[in-house]
C-alpha distance (Angstrom), angle and dihedral (degrees) to the residues before:
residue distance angle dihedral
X1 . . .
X2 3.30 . .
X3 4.05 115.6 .
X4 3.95 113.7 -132.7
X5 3.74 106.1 -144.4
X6 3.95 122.8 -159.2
X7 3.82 116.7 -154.9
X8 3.99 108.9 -149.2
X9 3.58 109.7 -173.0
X10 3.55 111.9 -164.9
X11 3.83 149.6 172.0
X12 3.97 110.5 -57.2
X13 3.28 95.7 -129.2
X14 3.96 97.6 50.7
X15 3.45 75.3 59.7
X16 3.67 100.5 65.6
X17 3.55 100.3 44.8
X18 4.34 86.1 61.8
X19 3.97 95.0 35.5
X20 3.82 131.6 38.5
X21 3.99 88.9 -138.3
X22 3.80 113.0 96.9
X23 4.22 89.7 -138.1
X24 3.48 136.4 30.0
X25 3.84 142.8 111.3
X26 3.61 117.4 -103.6
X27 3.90 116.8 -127.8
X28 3.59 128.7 -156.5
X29 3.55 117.8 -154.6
X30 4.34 104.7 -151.2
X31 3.85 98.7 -163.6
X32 4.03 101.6 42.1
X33 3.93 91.4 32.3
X34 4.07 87.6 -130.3
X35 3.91 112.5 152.3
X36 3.93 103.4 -168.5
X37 3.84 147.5 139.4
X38 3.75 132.5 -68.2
X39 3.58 92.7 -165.5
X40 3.66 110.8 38.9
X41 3.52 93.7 12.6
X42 3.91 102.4 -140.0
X43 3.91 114.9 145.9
X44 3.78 123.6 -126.7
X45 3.65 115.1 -115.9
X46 3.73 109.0 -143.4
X47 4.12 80.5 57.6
X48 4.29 110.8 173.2
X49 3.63 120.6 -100.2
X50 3.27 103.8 -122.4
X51 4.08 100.1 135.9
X52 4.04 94.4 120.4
X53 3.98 97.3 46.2
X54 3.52 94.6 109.6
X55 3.92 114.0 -133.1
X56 4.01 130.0 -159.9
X57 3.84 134.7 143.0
X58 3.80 124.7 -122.4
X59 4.47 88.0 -88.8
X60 3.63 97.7 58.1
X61 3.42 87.4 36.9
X62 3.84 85.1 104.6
X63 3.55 102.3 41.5
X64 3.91 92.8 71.1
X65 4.35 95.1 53.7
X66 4.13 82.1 74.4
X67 3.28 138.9 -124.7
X68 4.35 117.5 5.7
X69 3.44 110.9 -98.6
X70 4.16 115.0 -118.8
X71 3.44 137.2 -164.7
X72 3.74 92.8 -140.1
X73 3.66 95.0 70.5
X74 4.13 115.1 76.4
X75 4.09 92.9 -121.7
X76 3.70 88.5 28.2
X77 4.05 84.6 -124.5
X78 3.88 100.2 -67.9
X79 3.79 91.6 107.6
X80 4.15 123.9 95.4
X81 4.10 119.2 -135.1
X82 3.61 127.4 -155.4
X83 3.96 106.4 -109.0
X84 3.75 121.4 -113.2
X85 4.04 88.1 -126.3
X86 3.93 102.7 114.5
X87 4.28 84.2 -165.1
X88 3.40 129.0 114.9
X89 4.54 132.1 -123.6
X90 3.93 81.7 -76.9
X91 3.50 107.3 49.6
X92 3.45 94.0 -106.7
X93 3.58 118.6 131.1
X94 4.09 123.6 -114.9
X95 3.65 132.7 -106.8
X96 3.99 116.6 -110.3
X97 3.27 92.8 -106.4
X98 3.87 100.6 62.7
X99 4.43 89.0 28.8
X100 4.47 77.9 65.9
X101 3.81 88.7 45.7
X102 4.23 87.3 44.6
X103 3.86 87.7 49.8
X104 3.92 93.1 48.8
X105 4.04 93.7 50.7
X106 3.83 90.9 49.3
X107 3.73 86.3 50.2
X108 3.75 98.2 53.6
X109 3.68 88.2 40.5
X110 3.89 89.2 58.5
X111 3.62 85.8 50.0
X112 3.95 101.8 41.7
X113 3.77 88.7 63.1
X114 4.03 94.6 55.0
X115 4.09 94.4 43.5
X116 3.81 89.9 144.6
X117 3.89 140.8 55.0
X118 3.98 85.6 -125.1
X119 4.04 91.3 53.0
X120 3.41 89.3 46.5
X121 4.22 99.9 47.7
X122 3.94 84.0 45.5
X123 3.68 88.3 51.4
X124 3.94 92.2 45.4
X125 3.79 92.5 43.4
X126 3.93 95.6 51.8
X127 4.02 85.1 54.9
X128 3.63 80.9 52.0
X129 3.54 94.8 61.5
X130 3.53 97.1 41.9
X131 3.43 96.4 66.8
X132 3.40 88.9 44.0
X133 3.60 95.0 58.9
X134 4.23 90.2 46.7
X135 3.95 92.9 52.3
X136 3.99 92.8 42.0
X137 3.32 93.4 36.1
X138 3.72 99.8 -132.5
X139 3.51 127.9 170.2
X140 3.77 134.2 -109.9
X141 3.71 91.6 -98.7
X142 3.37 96.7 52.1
X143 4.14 98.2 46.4
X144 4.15 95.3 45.0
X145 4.11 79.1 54.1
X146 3.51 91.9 52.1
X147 3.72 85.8 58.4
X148 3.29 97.6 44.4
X149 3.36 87.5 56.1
X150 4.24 100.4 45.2
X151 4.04 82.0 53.5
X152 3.44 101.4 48.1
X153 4.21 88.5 51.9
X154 3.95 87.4 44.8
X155 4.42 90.1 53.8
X156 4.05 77.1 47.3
X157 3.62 105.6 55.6
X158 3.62 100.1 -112.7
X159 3.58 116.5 105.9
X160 4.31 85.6 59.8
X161 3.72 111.5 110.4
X162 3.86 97.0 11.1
X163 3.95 136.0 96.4
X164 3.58 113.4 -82.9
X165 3.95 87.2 -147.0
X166 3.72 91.9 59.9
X167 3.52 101.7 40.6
X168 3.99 88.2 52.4
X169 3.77 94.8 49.5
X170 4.38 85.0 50.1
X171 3.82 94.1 52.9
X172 4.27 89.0 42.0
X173 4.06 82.2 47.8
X174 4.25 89.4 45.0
X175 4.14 89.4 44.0
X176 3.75 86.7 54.9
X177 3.48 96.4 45.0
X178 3.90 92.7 50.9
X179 3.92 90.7 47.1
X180 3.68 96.4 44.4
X181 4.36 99.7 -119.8
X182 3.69 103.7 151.9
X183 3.56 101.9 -124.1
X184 3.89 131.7 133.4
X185 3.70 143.1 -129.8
X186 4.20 85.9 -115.9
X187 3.62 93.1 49.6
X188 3.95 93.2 53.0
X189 3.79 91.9 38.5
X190 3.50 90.0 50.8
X191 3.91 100.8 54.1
X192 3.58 96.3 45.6
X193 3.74 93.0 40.7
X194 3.75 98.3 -121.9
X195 4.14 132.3 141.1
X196 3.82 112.9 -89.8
X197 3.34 98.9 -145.7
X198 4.18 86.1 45.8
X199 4.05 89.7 60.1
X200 3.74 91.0 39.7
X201 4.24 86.7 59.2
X202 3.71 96.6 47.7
X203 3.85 89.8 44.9
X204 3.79 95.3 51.4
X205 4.40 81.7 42.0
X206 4.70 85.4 58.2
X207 3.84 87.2 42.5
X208 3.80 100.4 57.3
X209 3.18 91.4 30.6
X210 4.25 110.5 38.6
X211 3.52 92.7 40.4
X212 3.65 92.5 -144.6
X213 3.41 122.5 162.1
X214 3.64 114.8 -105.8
X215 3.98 130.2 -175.5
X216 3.15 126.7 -138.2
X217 4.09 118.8 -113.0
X218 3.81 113.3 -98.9
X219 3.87 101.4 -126.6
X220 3.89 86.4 -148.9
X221 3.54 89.4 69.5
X222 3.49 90.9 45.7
X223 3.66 96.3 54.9
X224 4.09 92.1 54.4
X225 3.96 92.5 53.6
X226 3.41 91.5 43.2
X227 3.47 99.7 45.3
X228 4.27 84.4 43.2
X229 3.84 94.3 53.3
X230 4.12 79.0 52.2
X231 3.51 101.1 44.0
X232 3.53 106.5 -135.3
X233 3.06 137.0 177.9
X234 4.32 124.0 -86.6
X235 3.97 87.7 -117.7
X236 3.67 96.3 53.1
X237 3.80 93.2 48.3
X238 3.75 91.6 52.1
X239 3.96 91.9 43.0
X240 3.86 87.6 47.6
X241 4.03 91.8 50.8
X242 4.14 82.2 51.3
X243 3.30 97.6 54.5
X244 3.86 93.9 40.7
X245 4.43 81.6 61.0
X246 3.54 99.2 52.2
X247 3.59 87.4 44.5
X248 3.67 90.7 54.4
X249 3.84 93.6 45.9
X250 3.72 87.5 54.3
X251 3.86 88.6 50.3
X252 3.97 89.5 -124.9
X253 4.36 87.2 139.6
X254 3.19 112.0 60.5
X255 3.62 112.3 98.3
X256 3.50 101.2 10.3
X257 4.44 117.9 100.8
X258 3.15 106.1 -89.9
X259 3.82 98.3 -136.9
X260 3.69 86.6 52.5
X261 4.00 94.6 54.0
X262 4.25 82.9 45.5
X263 3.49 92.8 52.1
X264 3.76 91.7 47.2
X265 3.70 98.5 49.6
X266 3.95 93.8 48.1
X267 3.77 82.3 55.4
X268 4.03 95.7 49.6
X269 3.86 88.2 38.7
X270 4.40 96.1 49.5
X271 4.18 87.7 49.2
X272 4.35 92.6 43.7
X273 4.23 86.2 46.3
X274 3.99 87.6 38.9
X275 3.56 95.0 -118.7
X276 3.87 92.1 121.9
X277 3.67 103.5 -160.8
X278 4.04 105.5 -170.2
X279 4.08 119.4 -124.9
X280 4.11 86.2 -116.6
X281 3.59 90.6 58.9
X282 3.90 97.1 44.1
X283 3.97 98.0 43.6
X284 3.79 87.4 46.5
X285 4.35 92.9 60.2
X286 3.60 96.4 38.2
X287 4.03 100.4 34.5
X288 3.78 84.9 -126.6
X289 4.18 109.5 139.4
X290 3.41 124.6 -115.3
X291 3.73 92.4 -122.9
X292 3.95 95.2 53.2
X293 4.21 87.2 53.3
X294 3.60 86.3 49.4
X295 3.99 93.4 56.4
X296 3.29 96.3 41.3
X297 3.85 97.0 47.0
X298 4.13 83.3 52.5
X299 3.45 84.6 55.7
X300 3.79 106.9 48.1
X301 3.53 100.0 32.0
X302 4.28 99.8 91.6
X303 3.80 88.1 50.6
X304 4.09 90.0 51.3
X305 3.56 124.2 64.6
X306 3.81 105.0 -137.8
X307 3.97 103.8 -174.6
């Protein structure tokens, strides 16, 4: 901690009556309450209490208001609990009887908080996200949007009659999308063990109705986690993102999913480098259907020279 010092300079002859030393300016220390010396360094004794005044500049002005407040947390943090402590003022620790009457307050104070079925599905859906943002490992920016998100569809109307699951997994899916983190509807239905085409719904349902603006997905980034989760070879990544440019200069993309053109490309990149991944293999990682390879491969294939 860092100790704020006040420099009293005062009459020289004040001085000698507190100090032996003839000269010297007379410190007071603020936090400690010591008066002494600069010179000769000898303290005062009748020194001021001031030990309790409590002292902080204007930057860690903030860090004594406690703990940040957050959006993923139901009461965003402003609310008080009753401590788990089943002691008394003292220290000493209760008799059954009151430690029952302790357990039935902390109860009802649980349940005071959560009154209503709308507290309670916001509470339920920010656990929801949490989990999400463990098993995806998200960032903090990404999960307080998320619940930003879930509570500005519940002021809306829209999470009422629909799964709380689902609904969570399409405002982690619209977070990600706003903040750019490559990550897809299957990957988010798949860790919290929802339907795809359930999370796709509710996510079309915030988009038309949230107006929030969304990016697109940058299919470069989806051909490096695709071709990761495959593990191909350094060659066919680098002849995949070549492809993917002339492509783009041709204006073949735009349009078109851009998992679906990723998927495609590692598949026209692993036959020109002789890897030969197979369609089965490729729709399986990236949740892309054989079928939609297939139409897109028909598609690219005059532009790309294979052999």
């Amino acid at each position: 901690m860092l100790m704020v010092i006040e420099n009293i300079v005062q009459k020289l002859d004040m001085c000698k009556e507190k100090f032996p030393c003839s000269e010297g300016i007379v410190i007071t220390d603020l936090e400690t309450g010591e008066v002494f010396c600069q010179k000769c360094g000898i303290v005062q004794n009748n020194s001021q209490d001031r030990k309790n005044s409590a002292l902080f500049s204007n930057d860690d002005f903030a860090l004594r208001n406690g703990s940040k407040t957050s959006l993923r947390l139901y009461d965003m943090g402003l609310s008080t609990n009753v401590g788990n402590l089943n002691h008394d003022s003292t220290g000493k620790p209760v008799d059954y009887k009151m430690k029952n009457n302790m357990k039935r307050m902390r109860l009802w104070d649980s349940r005071s908080k959560t009154k209503n079925s709308s507290g309670r599905n916001l509470k339920t859906a920010l656990v929801e996200i949490e989990k999400l943002k463990e098993k995806l490992t998200l960032t903090d920016t990404v999960a307080e949007r998320s619940a930003y998100i879930y509570r500005k569809a519940a002021k809306y109307g829209l999470i009422r009659g629909r799964s709380v699951k689902d609904m969570s997994a399409a405002c982690v899916y619209m977070a990600c999308r706003e903040f750019d983190v490559s990550r897809t509807i299957l990957d988010i239905s798949n860790k919290l063990q929802v339907k795809r085409n359930a999370v796709a719904k509710n996510y079309r349902l915030l988009f038309q109705n949230l107006r929030l603006n969304v990016s697109v997905p940058d299919p470069i980034k989806c051909i490096i986690k695709i071709s990761n989760n495959l593990q191909t070879s350094e060659s066919t990544k680098r002849e995949a993102i070549r492809i993917f440019d002339n492509l783009k200069k041709l204006e073949l993309i735009a349009g078109k999913k851009p998992d679906a053109v990723a998927a495609t490309i590692i598949y026209m990149a692993s036959i020109k480098t002789g890897e030969n991944l197979t369609q089965q293999k490729i729709s399986k990682i990236s949740g892309i259907t054989g079928v939609t390879i297939r139409n897109r491969f028909s598609e690219y294939r005059k532009y790309v020279q294979l052999i």
